[in-house]
DSSP file (Angstrom, degrees, kcal/mol; ACC not computed):
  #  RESIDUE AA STRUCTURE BP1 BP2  ACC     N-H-->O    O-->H-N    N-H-->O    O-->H-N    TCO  KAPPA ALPHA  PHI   PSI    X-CA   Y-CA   Z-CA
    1    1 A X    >>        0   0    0      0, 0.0     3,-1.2     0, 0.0     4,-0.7   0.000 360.0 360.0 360.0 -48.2  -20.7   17.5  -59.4
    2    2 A X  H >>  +     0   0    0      1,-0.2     3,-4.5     2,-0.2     4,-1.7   0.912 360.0  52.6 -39.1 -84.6  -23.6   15.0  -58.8
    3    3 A X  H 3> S+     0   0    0      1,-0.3     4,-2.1     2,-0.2    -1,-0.2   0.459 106.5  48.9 -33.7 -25.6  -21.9   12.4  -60.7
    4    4 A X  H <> S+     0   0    0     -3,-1.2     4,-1.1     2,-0.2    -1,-0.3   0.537 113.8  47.0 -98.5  12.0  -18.8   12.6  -58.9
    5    5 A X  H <X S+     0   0    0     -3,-4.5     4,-2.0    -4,-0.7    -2,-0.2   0.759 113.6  48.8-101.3 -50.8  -20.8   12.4  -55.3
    6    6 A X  H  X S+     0   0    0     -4,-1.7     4,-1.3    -5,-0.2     5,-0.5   0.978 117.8  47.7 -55.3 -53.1  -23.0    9.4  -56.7
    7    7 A X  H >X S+     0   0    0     -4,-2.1     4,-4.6     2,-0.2     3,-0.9   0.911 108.1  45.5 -14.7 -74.0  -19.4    8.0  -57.8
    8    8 A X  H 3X S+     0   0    0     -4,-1.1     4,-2.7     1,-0.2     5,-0.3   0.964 106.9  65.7 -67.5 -45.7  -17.5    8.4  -54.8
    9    9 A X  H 3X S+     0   0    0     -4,-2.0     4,-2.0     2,-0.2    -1,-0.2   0.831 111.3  38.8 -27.2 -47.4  -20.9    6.8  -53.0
   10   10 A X  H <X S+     0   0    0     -4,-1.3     4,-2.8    -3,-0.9    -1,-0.2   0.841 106.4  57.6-102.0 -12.0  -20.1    3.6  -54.9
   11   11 A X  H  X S+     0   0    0     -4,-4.6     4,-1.4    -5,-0.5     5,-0.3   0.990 111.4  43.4 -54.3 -58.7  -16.6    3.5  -54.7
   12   12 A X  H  X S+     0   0    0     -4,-2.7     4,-1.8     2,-0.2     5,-0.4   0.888 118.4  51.1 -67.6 -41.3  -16.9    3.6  -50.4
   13   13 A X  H  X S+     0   0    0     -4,-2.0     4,-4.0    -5,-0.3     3,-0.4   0.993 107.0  51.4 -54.4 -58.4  -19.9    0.8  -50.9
   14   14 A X  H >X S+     0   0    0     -4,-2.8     3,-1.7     1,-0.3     4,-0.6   0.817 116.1  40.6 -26.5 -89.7  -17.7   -1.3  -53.0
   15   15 A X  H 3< S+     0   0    0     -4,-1.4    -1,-0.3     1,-0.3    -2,-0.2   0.429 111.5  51.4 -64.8 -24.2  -15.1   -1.2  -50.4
   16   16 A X  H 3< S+     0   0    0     -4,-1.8     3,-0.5    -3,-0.4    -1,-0.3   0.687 118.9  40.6 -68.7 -32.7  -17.1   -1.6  -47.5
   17   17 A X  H << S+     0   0    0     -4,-4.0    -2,-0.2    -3,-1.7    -3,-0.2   0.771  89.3  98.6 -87.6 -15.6  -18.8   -4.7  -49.2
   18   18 A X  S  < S-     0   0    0     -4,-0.6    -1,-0.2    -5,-0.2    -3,-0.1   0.422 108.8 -91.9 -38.4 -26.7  -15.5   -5.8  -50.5
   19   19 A X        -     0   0    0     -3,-0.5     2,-0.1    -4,-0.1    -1,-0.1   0.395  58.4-114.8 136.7  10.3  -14.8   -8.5  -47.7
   20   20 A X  S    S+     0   0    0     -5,-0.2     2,-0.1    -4,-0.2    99,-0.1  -0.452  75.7  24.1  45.3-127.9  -12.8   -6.1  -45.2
   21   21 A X  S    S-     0   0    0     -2,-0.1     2,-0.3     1,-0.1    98,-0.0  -0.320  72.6-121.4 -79.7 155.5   -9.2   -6.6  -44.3
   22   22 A X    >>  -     0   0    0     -2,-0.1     4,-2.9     1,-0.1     3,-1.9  -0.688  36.7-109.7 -67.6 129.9   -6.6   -8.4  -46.6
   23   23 A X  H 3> S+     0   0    0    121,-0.9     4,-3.9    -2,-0.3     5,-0.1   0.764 122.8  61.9 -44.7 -20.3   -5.1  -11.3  -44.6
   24   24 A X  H 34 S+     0   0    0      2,-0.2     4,-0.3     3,-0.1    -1,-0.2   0.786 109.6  45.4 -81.8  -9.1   -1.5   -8.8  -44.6
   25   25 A X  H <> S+     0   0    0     -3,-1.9     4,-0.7     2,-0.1     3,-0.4   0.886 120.1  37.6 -67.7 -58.5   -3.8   -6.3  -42.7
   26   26 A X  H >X S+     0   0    0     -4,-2.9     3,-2.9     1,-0.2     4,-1.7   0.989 116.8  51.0 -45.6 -64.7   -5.1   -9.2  -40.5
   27   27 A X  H 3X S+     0   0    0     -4,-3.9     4,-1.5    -5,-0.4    -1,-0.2   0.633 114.1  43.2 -71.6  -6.1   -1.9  -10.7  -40.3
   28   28 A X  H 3> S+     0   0    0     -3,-0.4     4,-0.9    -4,-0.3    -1,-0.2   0.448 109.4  54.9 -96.2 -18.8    0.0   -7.3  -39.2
   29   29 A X  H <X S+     0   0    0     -3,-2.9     4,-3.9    -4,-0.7     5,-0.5   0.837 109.4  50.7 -88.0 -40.5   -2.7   -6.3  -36.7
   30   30 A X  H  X S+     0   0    0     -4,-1.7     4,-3.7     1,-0.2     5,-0.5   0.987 110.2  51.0 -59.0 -47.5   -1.9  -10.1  -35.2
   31   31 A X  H  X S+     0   0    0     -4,-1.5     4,-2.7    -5,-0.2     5,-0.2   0.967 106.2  51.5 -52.8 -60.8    1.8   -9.4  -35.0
   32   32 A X  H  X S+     0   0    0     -4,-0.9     4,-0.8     1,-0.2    -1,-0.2   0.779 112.4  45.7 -26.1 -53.1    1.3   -6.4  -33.4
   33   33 A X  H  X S+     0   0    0     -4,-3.9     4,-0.6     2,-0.1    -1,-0.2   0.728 115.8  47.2 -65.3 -33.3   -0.9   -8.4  -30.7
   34   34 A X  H  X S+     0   0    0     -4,-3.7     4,-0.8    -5,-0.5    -2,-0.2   0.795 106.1  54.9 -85.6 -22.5    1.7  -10.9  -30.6
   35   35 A X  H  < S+     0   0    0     -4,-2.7     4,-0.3    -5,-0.5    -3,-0.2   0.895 117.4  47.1 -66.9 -45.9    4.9   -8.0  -30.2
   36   36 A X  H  < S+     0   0    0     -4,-0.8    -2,-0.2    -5,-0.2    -1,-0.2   0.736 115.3  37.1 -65.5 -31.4    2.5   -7.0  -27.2
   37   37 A X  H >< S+     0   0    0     -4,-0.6     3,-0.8     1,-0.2    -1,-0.2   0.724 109.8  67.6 -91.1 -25.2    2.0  -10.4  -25.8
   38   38 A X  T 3< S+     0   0    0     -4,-0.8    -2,-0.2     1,-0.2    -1,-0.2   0.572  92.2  65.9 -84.2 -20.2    5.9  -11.2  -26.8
   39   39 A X  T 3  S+     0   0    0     -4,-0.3     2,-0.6     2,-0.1    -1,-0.2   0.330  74.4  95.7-100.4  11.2    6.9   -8.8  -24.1
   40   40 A X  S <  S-     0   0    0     -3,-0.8     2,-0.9    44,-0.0    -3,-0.0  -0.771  79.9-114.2-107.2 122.4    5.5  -10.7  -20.7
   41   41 A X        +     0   0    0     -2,-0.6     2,-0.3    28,-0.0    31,-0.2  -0.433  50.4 146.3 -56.3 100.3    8.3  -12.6  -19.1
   42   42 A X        -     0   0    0     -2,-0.9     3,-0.5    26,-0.1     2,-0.2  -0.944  49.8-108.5-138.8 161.0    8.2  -16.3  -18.9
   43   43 A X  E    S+A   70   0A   0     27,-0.8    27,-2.4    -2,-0.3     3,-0.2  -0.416  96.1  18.6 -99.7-175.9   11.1  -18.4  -19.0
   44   44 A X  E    S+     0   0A   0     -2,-0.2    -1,-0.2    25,-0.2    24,-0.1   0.614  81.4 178.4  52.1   1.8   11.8  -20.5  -22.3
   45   45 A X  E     -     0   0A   0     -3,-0.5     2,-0.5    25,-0.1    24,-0.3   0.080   9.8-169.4 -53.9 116.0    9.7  -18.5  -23.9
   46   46 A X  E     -A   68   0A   0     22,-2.4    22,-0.7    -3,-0.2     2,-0.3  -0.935   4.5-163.9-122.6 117.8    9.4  -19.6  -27.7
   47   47 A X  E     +A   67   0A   0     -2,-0.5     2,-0.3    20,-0.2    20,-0.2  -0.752  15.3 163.7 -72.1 127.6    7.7  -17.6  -30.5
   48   48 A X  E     -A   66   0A   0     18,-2.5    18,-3.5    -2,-0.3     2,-0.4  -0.990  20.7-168.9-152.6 141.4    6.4  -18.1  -33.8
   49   49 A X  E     +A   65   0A   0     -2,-0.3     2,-0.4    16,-0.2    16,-0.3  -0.861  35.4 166.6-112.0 168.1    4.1  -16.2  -36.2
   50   50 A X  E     -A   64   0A   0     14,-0.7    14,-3.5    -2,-0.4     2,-0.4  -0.996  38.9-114.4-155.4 167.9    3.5  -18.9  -39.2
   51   51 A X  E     -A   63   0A   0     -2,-0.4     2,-0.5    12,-0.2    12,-0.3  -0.906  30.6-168.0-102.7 144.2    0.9  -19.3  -42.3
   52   52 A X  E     -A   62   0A   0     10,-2.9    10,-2.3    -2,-0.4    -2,-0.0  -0.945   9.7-179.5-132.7 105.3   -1.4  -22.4  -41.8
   53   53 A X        +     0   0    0     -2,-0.5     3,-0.2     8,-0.2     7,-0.1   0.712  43.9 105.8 -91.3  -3.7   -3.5  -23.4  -44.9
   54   54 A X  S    S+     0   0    0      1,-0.2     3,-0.1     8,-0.1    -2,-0.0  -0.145  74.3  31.2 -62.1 135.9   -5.3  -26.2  -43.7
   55   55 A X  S    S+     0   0    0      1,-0.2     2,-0.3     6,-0.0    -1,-0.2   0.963 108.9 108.6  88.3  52.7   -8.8  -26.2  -42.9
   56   56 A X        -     0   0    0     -3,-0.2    -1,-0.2    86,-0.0     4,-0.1  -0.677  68.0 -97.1-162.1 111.4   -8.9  -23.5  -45.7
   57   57 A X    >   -     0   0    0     -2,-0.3     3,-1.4     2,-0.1    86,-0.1   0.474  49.5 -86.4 -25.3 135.7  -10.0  -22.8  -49.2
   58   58 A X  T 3  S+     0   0    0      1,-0.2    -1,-0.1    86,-0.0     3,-0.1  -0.390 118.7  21.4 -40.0 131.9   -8.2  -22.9  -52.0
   59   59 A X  T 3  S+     0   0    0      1,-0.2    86,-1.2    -3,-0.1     2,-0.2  -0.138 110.8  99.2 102.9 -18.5   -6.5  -19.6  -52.6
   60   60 A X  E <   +G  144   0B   0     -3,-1.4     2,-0.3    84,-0.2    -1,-0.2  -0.638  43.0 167.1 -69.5 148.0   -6.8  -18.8  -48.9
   61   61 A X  E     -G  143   0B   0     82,-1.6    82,-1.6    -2,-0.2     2,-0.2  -0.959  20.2-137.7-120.4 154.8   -4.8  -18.8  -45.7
   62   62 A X  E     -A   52   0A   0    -10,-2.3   -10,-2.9    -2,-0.3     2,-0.5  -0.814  20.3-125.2-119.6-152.5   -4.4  -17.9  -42.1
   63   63 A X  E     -A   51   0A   0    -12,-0.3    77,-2.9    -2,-0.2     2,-0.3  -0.975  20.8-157.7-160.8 127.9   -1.6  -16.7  -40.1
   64   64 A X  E     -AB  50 139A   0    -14,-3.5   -14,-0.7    -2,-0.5     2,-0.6  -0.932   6.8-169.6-107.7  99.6   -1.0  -18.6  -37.1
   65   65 A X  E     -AB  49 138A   0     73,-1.2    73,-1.9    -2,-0.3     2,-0.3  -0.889  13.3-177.0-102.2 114.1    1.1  -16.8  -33.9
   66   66 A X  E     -AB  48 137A   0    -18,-3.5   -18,-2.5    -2,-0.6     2,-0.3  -0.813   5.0-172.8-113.3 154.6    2.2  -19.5  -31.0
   67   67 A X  E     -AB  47 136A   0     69,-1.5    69,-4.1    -2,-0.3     2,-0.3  -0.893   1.5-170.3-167.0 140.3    4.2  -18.7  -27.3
   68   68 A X  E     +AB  46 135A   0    -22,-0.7   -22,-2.4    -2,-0.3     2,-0.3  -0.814  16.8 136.1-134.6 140.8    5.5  -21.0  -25.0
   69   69 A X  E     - B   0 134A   0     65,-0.8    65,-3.4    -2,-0.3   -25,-0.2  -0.894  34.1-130.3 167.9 159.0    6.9  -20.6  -21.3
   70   70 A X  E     -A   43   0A   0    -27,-2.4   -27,-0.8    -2,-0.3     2,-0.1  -0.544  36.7 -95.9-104.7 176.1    7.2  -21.5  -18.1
   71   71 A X        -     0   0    0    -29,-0.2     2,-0.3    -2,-0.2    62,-0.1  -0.497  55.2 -84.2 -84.4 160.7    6.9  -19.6  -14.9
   72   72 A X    >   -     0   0    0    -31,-0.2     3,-1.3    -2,-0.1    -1,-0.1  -0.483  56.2 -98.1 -79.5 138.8   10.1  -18.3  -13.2
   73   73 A X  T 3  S+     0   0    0     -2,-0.3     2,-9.9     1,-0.2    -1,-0.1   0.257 102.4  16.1 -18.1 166.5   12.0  -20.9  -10.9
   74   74 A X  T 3  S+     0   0    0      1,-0.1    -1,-0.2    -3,-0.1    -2,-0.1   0.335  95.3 134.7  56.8 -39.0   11.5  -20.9   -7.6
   75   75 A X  S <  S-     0   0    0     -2,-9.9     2,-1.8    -3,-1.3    -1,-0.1  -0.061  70.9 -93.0 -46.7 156.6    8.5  -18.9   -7.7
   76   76 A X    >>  -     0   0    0      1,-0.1     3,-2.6     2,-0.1     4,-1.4  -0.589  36.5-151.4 -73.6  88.4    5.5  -19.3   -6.0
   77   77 A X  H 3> S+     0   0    0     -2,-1.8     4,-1.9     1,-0.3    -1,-0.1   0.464  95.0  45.0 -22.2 -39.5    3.3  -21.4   -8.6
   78   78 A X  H 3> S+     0   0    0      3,-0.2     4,-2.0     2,-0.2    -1,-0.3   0.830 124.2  35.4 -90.7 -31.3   -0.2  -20.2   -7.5
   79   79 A X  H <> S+     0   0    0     -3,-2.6     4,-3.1     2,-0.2    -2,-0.2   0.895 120.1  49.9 -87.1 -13.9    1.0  -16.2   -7.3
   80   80 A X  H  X S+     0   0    0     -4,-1.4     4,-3.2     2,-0.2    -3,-0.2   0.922 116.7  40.5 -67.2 -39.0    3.3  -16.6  -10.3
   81   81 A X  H  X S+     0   0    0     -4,-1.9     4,-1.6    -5,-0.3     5,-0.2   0.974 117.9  49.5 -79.2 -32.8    0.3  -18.2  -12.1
   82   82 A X  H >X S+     0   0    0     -4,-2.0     4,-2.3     2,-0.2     3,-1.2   0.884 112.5  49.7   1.6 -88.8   -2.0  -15.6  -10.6
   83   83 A X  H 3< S+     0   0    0     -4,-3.1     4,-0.5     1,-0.3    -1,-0.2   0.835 107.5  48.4 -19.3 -74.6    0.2  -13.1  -11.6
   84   84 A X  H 3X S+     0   0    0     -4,-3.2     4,-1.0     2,-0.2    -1,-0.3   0.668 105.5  62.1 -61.6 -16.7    0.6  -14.1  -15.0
   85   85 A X  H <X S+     0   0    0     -4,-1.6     4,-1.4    -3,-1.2     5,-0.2   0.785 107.4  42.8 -81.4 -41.1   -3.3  -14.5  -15.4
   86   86 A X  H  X S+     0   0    0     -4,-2.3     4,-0.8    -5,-0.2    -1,-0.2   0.540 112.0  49.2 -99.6  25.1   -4.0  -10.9  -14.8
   87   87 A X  H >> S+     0   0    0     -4,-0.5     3,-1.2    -3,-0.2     4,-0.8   0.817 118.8  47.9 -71.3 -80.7   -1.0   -9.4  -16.9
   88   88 A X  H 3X S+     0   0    0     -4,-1.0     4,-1.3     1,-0.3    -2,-0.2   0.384 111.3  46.8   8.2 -53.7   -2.6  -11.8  -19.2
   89   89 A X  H 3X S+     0   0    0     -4,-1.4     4,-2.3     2,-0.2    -1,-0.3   0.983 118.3  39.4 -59.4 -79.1   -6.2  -10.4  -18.4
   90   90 A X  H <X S+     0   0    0     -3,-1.2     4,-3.0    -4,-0.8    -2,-0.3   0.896 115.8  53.3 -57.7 -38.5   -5.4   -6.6  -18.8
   91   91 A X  H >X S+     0   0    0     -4,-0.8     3,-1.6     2,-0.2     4,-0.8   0.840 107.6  45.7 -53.7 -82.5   -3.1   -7.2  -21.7
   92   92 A X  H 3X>S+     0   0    0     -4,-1.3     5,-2.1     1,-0.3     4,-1.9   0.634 114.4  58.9 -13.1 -63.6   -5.7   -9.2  -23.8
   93   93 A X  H ><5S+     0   0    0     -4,-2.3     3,-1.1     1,-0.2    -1,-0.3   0.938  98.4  52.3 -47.9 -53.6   -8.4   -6.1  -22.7
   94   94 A X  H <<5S+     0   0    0     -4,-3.0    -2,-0.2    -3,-1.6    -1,-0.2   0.781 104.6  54.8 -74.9  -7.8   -6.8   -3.1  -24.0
   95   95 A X  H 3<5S-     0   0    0     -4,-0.8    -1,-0.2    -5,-0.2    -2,-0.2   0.744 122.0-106.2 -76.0 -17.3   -6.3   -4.4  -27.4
   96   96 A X  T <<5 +     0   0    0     -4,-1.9    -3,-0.2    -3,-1.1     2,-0.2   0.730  63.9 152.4 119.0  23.5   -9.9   -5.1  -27.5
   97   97 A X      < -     0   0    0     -5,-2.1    -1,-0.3    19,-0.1    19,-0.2  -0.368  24.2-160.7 -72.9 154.8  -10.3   -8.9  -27.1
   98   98 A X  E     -C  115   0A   0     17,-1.0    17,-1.3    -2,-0.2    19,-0.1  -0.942  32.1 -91.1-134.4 130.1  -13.4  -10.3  -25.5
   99   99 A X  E     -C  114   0A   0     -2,-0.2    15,-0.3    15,-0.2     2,-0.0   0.025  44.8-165.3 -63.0 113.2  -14.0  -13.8  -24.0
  100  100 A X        -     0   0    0     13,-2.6    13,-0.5     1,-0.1     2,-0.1  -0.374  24.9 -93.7 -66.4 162.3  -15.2  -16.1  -26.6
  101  101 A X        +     0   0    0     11,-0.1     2,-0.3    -2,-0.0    -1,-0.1  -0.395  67.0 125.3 -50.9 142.3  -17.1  -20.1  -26.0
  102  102 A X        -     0   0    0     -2,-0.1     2,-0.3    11,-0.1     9,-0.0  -0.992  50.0  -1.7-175.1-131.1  -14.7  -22.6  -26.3
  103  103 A X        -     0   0    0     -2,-0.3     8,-0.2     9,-0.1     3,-0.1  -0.439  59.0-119.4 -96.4 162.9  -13.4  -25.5  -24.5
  104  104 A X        -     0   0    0     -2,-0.3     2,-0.0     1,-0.2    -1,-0.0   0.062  51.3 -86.6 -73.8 146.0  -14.5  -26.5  -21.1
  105  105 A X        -     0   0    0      1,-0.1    -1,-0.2     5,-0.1     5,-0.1  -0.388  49.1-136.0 -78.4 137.0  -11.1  -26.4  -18.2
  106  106 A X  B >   -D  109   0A   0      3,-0.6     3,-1.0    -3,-0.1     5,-0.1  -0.249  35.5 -74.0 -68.1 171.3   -9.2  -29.7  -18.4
  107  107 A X  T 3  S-     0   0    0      1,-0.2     2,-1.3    -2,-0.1    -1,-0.1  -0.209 126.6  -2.8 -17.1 153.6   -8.0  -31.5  -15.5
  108  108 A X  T 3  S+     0   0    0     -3,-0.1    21,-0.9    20,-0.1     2,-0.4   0.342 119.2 100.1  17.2  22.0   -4.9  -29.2  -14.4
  109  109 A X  E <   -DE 106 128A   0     -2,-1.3    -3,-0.6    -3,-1.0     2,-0.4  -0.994  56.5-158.1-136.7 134.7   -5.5  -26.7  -17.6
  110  110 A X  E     - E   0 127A   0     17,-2.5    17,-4.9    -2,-0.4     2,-0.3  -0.999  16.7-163.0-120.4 128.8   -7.1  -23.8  -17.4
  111  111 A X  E     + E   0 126A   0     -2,-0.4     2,-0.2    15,-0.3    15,-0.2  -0.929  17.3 168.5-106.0  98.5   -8.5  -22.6  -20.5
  112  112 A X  E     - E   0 125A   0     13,-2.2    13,-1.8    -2,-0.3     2,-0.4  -0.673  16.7-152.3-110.2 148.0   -9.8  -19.2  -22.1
  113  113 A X  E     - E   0 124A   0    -13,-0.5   -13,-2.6    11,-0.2     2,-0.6  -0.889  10.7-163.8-103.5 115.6  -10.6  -18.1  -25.7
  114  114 A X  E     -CE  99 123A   0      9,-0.7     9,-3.1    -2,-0.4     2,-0.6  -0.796   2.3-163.8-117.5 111.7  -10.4  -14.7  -26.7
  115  115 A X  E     -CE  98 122A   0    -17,-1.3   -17,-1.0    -2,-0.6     2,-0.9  -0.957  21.8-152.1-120.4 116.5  -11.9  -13.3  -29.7
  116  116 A X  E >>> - E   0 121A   0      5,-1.8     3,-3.8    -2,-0.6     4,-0.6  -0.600  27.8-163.9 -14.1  37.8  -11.3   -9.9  -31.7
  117  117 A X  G >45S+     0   0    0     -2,-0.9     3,-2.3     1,-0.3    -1,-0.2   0.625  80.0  46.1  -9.0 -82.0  -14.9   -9.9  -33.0
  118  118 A X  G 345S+     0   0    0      1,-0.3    -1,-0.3    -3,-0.1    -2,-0.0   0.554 122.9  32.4 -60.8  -4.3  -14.4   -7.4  -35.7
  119  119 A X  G <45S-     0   0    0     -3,-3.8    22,-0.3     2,-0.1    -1,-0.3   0.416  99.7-123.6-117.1   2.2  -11.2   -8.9  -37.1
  120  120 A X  T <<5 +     0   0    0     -3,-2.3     2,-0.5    -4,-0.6    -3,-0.1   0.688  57.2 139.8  34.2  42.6  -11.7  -12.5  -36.5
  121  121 A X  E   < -E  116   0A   0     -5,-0.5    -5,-1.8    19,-0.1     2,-0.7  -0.852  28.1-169.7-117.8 148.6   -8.5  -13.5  -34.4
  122  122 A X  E     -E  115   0A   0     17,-2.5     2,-0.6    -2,-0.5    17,-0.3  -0.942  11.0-162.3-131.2 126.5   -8.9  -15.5  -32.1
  123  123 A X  E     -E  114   0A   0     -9,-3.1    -9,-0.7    -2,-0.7    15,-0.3  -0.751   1.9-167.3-107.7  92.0   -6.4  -16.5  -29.2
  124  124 A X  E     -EF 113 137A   0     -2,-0.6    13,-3.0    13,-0.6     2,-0.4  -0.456  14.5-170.3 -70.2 154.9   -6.8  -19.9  -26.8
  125  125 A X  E     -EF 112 136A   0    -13,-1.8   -13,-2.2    11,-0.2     2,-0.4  -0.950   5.7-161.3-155.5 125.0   -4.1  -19.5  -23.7
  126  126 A X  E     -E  111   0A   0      9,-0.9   -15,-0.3    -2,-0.4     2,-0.2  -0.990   7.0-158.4-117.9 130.9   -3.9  -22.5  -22.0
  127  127 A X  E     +E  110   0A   0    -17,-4.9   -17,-2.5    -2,-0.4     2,-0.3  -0.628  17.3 175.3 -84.7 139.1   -2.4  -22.5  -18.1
  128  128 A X  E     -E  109   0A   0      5,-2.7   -19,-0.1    -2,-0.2     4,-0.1  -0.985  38.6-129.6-153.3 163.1   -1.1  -26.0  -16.9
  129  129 A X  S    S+     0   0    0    -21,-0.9     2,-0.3    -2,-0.3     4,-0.1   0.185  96.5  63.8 -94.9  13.5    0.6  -26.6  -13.6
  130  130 A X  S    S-     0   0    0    -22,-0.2    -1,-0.0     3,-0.1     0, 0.0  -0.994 100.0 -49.5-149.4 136.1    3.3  -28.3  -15.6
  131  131 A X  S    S+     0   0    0     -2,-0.3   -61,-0.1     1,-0.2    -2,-0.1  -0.050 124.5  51.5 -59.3 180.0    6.0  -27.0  -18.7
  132  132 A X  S    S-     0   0    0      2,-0.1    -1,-0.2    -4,-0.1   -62,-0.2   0.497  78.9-179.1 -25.5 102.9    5.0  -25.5  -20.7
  133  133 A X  S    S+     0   0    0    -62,-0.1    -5,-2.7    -6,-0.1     2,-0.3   0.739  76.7  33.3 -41.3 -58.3    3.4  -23.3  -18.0
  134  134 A X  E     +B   69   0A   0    -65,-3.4   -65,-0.8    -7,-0.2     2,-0.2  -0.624  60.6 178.8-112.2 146.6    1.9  -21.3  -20.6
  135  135 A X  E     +B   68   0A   0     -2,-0.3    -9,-0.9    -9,-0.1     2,-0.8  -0.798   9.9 176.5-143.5 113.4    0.5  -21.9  -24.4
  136  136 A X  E     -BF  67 125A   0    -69,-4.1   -69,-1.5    -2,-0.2     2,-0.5  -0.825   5.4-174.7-121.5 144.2   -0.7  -19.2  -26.0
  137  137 A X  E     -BF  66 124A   0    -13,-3.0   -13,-0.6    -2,-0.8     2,-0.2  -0.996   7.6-161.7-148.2 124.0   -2.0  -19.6  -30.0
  138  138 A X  E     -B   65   0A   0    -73,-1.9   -73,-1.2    -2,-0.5     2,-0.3  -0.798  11.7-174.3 -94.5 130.9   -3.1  -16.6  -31.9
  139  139 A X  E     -B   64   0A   0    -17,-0.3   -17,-2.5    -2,-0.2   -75,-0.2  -0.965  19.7-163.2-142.4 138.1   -5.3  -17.0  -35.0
  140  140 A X        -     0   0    0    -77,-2.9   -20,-0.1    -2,-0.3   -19,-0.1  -0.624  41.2-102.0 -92.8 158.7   -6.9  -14.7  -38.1
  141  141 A X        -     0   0    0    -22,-0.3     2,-0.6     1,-0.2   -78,-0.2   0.424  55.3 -70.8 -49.5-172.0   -9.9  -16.3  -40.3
  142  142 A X        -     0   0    0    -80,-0.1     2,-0.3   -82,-0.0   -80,-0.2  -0.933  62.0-177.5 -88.4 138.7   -9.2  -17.6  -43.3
  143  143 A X  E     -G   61   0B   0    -82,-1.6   -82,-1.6    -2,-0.6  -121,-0.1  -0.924  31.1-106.0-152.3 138.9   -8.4  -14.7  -45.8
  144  144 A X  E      G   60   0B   0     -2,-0.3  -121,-0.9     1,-0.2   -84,-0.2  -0.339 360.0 360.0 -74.0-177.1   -7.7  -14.8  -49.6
  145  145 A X              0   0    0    -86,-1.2    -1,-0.2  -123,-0.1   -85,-0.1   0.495 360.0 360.0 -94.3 360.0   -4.2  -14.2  -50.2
């Protein structure tokens, strides 16, 4: 009975020390974020999840999710963008994002970073007063395949 509790002990070490998730874990939890994220109204709205290996080891990748829109016509630009910054806000919170460093607000861009500490994806959404309205780019680590 000892043996199979010292056993099972290194089996759960192993696998805790193993690396974590598989990039299809990663990449499935990002789709998921991105299905969520896919469902806010913008017009033109274009979607893409993709695999990116650059900037990445040999035998690794990550998995790349992009979305593009504009605000609706006619709207009013400062409550539409408003608007869209706290869907934006609360969405981005209940999945469990927290604001990451990154870069400093352009000229006419406002720019936020969001990071998924324990999973390593990380989302820039950039606002511009001009289309595309919206940019939003989802990303996972680099992960073997």
């Amino acid at each position: 009975m000892r043996r199979v509790g010292v056993g099972a002990l290194v089996l759960v070490l192993g696998t805790a020390c193993g690396g974590g998730l598989t990039i299809e874990e990663t990449t499935g939890i990002l789709r998921e974020d991105a299905a969520v994220l896919s469902r806010i109204q913008l017009d033109h709205k274009a979607t893409a999840l993709t695999d990116d290996r650059s900037g990445c080891g040999a035998g690794t990748r990550r998995s790349v999710f992009t979305m593009t829109g504009d605000l609706p016509p006619g709207a009013d630009p400062a409550q539409a963008s408003a608007a869209l910054a706290s869907t934006l806000a609360t969405e981005f919170h209940t999945m469990g994002y927290q604001e990451a460093e990154g870069p400093h607000a352009q000229f006419g861009v406002n720019i936020s970073v969001l990071e998924k500490q324990s999973l390593g994806i990380v989302f820039t959404v950039a606002m511009r007063n001009r289309p595309p309205n919206i940019d939003i780019s989802g990303k996972t680590g680099c992960l073997p395949e």
